[in-house]
C-alpha positions in Angstrom: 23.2 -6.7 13.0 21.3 -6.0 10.2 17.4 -6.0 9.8 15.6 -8.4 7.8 11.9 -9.0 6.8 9.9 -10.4 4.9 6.6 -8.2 3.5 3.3 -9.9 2.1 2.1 -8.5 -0.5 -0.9 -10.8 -0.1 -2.2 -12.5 -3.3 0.7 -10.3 -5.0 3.3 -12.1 -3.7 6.3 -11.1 -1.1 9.4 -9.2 -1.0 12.4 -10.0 0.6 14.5 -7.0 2.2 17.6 -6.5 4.1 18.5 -3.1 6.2 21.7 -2.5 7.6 24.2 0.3 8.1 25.2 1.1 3.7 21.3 1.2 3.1 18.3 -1.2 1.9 18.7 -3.9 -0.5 16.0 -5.9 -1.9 16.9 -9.6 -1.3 14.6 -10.9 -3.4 10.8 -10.6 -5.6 8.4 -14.1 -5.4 5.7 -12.4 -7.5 2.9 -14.9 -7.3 1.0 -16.2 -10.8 0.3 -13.4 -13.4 1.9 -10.9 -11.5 4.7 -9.1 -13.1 7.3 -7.1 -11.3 7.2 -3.6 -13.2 9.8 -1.6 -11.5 12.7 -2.9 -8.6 15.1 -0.5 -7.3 17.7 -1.1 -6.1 18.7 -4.2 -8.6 22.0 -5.9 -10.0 22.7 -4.3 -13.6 24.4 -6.5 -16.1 27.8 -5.2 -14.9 27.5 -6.1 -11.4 27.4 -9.1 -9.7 26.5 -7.6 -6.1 23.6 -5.1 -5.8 24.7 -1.7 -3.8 22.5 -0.9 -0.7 20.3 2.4 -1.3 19.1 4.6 0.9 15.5 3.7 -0.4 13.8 1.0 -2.3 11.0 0.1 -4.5 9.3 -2.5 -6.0 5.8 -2.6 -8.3 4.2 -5.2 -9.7 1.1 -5.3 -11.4 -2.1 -7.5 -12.8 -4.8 -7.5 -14.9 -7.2 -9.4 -13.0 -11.0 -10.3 -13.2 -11.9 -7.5 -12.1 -9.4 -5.1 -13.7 -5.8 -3.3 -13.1 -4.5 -4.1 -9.7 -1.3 -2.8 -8.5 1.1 -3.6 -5.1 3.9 -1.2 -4.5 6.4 -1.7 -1.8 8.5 1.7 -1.0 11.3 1.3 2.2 12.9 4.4 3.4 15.4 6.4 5.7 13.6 9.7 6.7 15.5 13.0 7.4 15.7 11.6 11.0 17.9 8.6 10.0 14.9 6.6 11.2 13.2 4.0 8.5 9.8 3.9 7.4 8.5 1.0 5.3 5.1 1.2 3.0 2.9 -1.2 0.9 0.3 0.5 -1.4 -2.4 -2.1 -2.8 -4.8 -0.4 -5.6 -7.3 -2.1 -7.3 -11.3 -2.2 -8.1 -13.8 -1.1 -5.3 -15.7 -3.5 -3.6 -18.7 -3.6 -5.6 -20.8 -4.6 -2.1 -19.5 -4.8 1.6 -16.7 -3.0 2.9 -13.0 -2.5 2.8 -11.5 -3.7 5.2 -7.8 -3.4 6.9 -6.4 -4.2 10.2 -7.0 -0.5 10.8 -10.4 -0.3 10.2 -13.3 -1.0 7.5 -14.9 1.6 5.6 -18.0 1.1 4.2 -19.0 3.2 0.7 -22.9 3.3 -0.1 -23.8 1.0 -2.9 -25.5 3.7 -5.0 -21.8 5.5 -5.1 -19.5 2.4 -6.1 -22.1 1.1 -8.9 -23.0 5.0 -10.1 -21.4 7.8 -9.3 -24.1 10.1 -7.3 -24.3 14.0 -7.6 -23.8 14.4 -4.0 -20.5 13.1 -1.3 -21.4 9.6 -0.7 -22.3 7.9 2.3 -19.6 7.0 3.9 -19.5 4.4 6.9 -15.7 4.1 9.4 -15.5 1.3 11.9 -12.4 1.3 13.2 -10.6 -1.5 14.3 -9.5 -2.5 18.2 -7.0 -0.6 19.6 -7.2 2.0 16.4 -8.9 5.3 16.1 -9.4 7.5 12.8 -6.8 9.9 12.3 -8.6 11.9 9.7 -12.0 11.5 7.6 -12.6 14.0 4.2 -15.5 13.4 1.8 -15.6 14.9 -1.4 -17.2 14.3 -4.8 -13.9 12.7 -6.3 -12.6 10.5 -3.2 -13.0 9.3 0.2 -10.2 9.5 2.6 -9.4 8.1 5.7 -6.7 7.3 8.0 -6.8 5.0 10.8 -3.6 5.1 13.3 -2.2 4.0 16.5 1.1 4.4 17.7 3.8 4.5 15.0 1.7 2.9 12.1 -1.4 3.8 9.9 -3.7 2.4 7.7 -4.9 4.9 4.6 -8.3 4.0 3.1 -8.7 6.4 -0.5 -11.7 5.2 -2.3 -11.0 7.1 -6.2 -14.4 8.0 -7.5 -14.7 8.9 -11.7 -17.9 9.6 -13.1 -16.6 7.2 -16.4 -15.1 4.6 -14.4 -15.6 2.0 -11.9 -14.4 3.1 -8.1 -10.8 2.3 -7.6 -10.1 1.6 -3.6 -5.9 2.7 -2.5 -4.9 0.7 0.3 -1.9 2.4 2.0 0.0 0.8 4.8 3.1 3.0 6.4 4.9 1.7 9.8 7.9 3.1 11.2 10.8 0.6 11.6 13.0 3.2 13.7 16.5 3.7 13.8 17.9 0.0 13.0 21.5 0.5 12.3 
């Protein structure tokens, strides 16, 4: 029986995917208002009237918002184990005040780093969540990095720090799916 879900790409919109024993196939993209879908694979060609499973797929689709560039990415995967790993990457401007928060954890960046750049590694505050614990924590001048996990899934908090550029926060979330076919 083949595996079906259905991914939220919050305000982005949601993705539609089908796993079974030929591969993945993106069922279908509802990308929400001003949202544009930049890149699908795999998708019908002009030729073809039915879409050939992969053995991976992606979608992107991307925003100019208030705020500035945002970008959702969902990747879906067989790993050299024949198990499947799904991930959605969300990127888009830094909290300018309060934390970032995902169901792994929050991680707070001092204010004085996300308005100006300081000379020094930023201060740097992980909380996280029930049931969670931080799989690694690295502080530099350029980025903050840190991994919350529990069992087969993990939440990746990268906070992108330019000295002529707003912060950028890159939300990863990876899960494995297992061995569904």
């Amino acid at each position: 029986m083949p595996y079906t879900e259905r991914v939220d790409l919050d305000a982005a919109g949601s993705i539609g995917i089908t796993i079974d024993v030929d591969g993945v196939l993106v069922d279908d993209v509802s990308a929400a208002p001003g949202w544009q879908i930049v890149a699908q694979h795999p998708k019908a060609g002009l030729l073809r009237r039915r879409v050939k499973p992969a053995p991976s797929a992606v979608v992107v689709l991307t925003r100019t918002g208030p705020d500035g560039h945002e970008e959702r990415e969902l990747e879906v995967g067989q790993l050299d184990d024949g198990s499947w790993e799904l991930a959605v990457r969300r990127q888009g401007p830094c909290p300018s005040s309060g934390p970032i928060t995902t169901p792994g954890g929050s991680v707070t960046v001092s204010s004085a780093t996300t308005s100006a750049r300081a000379s020094s590694a930023p201060v740097v505050q992980v909380a996280p969540a029930d049931g969670w614990g931080v799989r690694s924590r690295e502080e530099g001048p350029d980025d903050i990095v840190v991994v919350f996990a529990r069992d087969e899934e993990e939440w990746e908090v990268v906070v992108l720090l330019d000295d002529d550029a707003p912060p950028v926060a890159d939300i990863d979330h990876r899960r494995q799916l297992g061995h569904l076919t």
